[in-house]
C-alpha positions as CSV (number, residue, x, y, z in Angstrom):
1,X,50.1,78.8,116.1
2,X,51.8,81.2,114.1
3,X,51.8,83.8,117.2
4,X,54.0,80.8,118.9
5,X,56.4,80.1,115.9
6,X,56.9,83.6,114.4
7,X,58.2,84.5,117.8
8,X,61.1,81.6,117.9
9,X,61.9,82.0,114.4
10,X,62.6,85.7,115.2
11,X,64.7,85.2,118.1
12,X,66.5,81.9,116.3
13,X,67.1,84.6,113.7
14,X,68.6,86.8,116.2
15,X,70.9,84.3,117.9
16,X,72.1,83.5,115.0
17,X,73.1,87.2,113.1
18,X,74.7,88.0,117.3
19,X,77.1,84.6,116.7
20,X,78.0,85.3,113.0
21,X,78.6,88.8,113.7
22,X,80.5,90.4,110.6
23,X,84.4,91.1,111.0
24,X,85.6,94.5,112.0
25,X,86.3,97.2,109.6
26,X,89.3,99.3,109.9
27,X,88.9,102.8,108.9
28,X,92.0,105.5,108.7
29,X,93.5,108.4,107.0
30,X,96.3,110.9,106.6
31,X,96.5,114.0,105.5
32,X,99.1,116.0,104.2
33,X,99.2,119.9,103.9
34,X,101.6,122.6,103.7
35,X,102.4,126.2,103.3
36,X,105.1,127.5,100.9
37,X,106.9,130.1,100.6
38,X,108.8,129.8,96.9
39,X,112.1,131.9,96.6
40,X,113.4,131.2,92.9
41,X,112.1,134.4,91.5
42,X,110.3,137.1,93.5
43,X,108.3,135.5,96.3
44,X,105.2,133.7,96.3
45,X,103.6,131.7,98.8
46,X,100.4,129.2,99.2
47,X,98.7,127.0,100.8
48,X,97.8,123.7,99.8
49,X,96.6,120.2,100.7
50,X,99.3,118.0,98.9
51,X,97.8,114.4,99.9
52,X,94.4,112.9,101.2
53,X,94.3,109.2,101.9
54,X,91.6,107.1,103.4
55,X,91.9,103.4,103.8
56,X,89.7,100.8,104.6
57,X,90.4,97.6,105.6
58,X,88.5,94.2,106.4
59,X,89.9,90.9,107.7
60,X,87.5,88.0,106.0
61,X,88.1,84.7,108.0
62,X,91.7,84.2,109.5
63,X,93.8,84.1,106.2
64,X,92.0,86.3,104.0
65,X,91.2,90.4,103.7
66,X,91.2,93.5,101.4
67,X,91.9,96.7,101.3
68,X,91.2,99.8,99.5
69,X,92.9,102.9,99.5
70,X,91.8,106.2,98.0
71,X,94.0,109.4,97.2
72,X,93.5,112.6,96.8
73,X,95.6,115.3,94.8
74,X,96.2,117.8,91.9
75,X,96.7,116.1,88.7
76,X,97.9,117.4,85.3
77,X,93.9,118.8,84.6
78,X,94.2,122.7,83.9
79,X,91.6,123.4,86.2
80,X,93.6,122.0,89.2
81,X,91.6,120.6,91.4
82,X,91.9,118.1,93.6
83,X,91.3,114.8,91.6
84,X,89.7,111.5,93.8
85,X,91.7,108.1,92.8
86,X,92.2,104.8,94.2
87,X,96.0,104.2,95.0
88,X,96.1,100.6,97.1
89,X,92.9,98.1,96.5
90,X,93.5,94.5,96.4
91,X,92.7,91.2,98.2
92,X,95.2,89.4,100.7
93,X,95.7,85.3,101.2
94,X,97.7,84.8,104.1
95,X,99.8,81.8,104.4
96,X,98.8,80.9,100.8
97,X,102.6,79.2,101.5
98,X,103.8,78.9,104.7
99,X,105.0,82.7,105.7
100,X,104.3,83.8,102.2
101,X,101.4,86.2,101.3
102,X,99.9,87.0,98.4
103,X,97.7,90.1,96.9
104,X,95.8,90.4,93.6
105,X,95.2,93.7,92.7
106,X,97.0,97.5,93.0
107,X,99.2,97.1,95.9
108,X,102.5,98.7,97.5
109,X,105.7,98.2,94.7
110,X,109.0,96.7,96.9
111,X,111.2,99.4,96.9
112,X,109.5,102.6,98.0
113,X,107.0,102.4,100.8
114,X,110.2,100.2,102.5
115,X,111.7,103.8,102.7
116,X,109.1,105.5,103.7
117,X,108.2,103.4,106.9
118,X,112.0,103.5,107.4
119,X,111.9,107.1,107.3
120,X,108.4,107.8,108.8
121,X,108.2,111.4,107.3
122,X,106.5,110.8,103.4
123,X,104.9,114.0,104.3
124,X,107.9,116.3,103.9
125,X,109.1,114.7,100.4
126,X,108.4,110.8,98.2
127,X,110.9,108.5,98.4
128,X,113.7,108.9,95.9
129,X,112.6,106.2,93.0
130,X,109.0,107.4,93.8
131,X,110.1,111.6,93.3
132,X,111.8,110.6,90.1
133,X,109.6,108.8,88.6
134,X,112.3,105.5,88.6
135,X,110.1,103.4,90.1
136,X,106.2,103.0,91.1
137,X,104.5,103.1,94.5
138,X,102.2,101.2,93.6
139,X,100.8,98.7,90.6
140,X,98.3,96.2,88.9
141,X,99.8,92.7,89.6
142,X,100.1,89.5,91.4
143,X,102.4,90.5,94.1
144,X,104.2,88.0,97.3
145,X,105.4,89.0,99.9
146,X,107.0,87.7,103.2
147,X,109.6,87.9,106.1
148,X,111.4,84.7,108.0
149,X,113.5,84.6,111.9
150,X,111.5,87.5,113.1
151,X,112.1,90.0,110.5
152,X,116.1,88.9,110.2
153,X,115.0,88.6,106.1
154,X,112.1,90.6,104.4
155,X,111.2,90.1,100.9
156,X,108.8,90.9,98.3
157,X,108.4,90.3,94.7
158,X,105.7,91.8,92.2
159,X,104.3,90.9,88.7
160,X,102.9,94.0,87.2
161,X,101.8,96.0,84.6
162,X,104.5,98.3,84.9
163,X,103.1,101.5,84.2
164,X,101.5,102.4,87.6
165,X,98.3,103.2,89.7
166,X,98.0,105.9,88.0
167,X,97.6,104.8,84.1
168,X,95.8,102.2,82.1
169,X,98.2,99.4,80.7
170,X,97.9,100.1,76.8
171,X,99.8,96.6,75.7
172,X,101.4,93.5,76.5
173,X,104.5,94.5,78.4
174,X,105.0,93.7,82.1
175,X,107.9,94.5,85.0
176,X,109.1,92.2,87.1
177,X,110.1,94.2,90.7
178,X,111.5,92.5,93.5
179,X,113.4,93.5,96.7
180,X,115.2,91.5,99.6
181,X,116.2,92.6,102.9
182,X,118.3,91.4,105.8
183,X,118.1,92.8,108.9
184,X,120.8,91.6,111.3
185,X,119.6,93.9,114.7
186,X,115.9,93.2,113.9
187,X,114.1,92.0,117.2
188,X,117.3,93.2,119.5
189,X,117.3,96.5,121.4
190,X,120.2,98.1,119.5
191,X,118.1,99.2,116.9
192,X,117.7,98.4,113.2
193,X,120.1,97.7,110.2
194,X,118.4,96.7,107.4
195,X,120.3,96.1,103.9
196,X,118.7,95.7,100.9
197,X,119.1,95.3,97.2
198,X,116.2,95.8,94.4
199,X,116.0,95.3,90.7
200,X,113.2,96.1,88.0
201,X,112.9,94.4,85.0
202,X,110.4,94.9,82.0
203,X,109.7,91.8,80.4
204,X,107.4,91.2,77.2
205,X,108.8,94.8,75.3
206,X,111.4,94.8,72.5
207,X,113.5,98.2,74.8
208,X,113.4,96.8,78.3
209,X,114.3,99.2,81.2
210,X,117.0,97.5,83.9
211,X,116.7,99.5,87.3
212,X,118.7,98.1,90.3
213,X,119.9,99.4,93.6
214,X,121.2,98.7,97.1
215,X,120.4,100.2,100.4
216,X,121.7,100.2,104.0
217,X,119.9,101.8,107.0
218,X,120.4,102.3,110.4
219,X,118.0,103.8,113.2
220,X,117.9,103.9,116.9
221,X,115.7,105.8,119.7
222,X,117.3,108.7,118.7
223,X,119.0,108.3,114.6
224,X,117.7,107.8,111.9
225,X,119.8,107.4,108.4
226,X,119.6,105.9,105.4
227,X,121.5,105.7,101.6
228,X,120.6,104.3,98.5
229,X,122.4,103.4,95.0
230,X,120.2,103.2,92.2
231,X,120.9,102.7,88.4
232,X,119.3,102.1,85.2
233,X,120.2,101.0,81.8
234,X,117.9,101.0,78.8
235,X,119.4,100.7,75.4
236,X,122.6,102.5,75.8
237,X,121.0,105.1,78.5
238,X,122.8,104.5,81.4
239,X,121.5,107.0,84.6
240,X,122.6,106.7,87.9
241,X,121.0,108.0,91.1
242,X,122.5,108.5,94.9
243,X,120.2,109.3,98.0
244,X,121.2,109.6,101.8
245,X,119.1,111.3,104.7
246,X,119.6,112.0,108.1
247,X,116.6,112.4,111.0
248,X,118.4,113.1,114.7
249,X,116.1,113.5,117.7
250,X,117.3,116.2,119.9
251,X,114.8,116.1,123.0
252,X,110.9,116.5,121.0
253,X,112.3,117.8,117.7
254,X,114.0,116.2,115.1
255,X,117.2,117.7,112.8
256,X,116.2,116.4,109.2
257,X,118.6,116.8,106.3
258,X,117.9,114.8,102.7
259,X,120.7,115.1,99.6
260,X,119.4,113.6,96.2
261,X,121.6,113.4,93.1
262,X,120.2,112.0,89.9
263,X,121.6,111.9,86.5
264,X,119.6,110.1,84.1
265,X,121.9,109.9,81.4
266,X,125.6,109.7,82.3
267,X,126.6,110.0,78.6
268,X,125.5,114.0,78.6
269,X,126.8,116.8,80.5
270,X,123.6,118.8,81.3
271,X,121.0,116.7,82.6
272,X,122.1,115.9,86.1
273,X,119.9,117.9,88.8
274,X,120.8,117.8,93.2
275,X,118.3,118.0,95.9
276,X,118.6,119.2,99.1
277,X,116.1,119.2,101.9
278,X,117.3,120.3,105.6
279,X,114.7,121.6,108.3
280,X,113.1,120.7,111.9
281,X,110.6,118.2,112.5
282,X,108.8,116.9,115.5
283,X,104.8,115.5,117.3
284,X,102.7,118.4,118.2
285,X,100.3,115.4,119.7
286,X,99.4,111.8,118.5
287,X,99.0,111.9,115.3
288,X,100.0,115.6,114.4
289,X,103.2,116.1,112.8
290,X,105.4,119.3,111.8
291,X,108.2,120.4,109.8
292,X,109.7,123.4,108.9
293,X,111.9,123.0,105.7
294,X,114.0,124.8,103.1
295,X,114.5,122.7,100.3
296,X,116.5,123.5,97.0
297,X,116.8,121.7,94.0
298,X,120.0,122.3,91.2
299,X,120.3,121.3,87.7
300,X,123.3,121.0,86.0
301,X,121.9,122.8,83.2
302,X,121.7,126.2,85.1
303,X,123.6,125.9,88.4
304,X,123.1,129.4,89.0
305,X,119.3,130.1,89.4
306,X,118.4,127.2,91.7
307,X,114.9,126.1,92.5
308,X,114.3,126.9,96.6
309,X,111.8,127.5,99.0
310,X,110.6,127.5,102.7
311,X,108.0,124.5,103.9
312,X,106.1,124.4,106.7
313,X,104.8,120.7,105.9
314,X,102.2,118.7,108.3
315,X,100.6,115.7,108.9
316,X,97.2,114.3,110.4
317,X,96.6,111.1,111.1
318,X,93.2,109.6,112.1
């Protein structure tokens, strides 16, 4: 009998793992890497691998998923390796409200990816709040999120610890970040026009930090630009901050120009510092991404001995 039944019960068995076959795991990376030549003093040069990321990604049911996202870079260690650290990893509800979804863990703050998937070039420089430390990339927190008419409005607002991915929450205060955007070309041919306005707010702390800032982008086949406000006020600190860039596509290369201006405290005359990227960008195959960069940066404190180099920066994605 049991050379009769063990048979079925094995090919039950199979029929049944072949109809409840597990959902599909998405696995991709990036990596950036670059070769420098600095020019502040006599020359040096290196090579480097500035940023590894692999994500992985699972949908669970029709509503539900998670992701997690590792990150690989130099850190403040004195042996200067490359340190292994999780950036993104958090579980998604879909529709937990109509068009709203919502993520529990450390996941993407408002303000700063929106630029960089404006942009599409994080691996030649951060966003502006994310390269001056003004705001975080990415946080421990309840975060919503959502977009309404095809994209016309896009919004998210986060709950979170405040101080980052990257370090442990040592009390009770929290930072309230939340961004809207309207999009009045979004879904037409002409192109996009996004305009947005953020603000940051620490709650929970007895010397809250006040960060807001407005946007306005445009990009086509061709154009990219962008140009961002931002300001904070803490106490009496008042800084201000002022970015615009500037991607044109001439045939397969791109003419890329960035100008940053930050001064964190208005009140003093020697604090402010200005950016400047300009260079050549452009797909050497799916997936493969160059650009060749001099970038200079100029504090107010010593305008004549600049910070400057040449970049060739690159990109791999798989």
């Amino acid at each position: 009998m049991i050379r009769f039944i063990l048979p079925m019960l094995l090919a039950s068995t199979t029929a049944l793992a072949q109809d409840a076959e597990p959902a599909p795991v998405a696995v991709s990376g990036v990596i950036f890497s670059s070769f420098g030549v600095d020019l502040t003093d006599a020359p040096t040069s290196a090579f480097d691998v500035d940023r590894v990321y692999l994500t992985y990604k699972k949908k669970i049911g029709d509503d539900f998923g998670i992701r997690v996202t590792t990150d690989a870079g130099r850190t403040t260690e004195d042996d200067g390796k490359q340190r292994l650290f999780v950036k993104y990893a958090y579980a998604e509800w879909k529709n937990a409200i109509p068009g709203t979804t919502l993520r529990f863990g450390a996941a993407g703050m408002p303000f700063p990816g929106y630029y960089d998937k404006f942009w599409g070039h994080r691996y030649v420089s951060k966003a502006f709040t994310d390269a001056n430390k003004l705001l975080k990339t990415s946080d421990f927190g309840m975060h919503a999120l959502g977009k309404t008419s095809n994209g016309l409005f896009d919004w998210q607002v986060s709950l979170v610890n405040g101080e980052g991915y990257g370090t442990e929450e040592p009390d009770a205060d929290k930072a309230v970040v939340a961004r809207a955007t309207i999009d009045p070309l979004r879904g037409g041919d002409a192109g996009r026009l996004p305009i947005t306005l953020t603000v940051s707010q620490d709650v929970l702390t007895d010397n809250p930090r006040t960060l807001y800032g407005a946007a306005t982008g445009f990009s086509n086949a061709n154009t990219t630009a962008w140009v961002e406000y931002v300001g904070t006020l803490q106490a009496d600190v008042t800084g201000t901050g002022l970015s615009a860039t500037l991607l044109q596509g001439i045939g397969p290369v791109n003419i890329l120009a960035r100008y940053d201006f930050l001064d964190e405290d208005t009140g003093t005359t020697d604090d402010a510092e200005s950016t400047l990227i300009a260079g050549l960008s452009g797909a050497v195959e799916k997936g493969i991404e160059l650009a060749l960069t001099f970038e200079q940066t100029v504090t107010e404190a010593d305008t004549d001995n600049p910070e400057q180099g040449v970049f060739l920066r690159t990109q791999a994605k798989f």
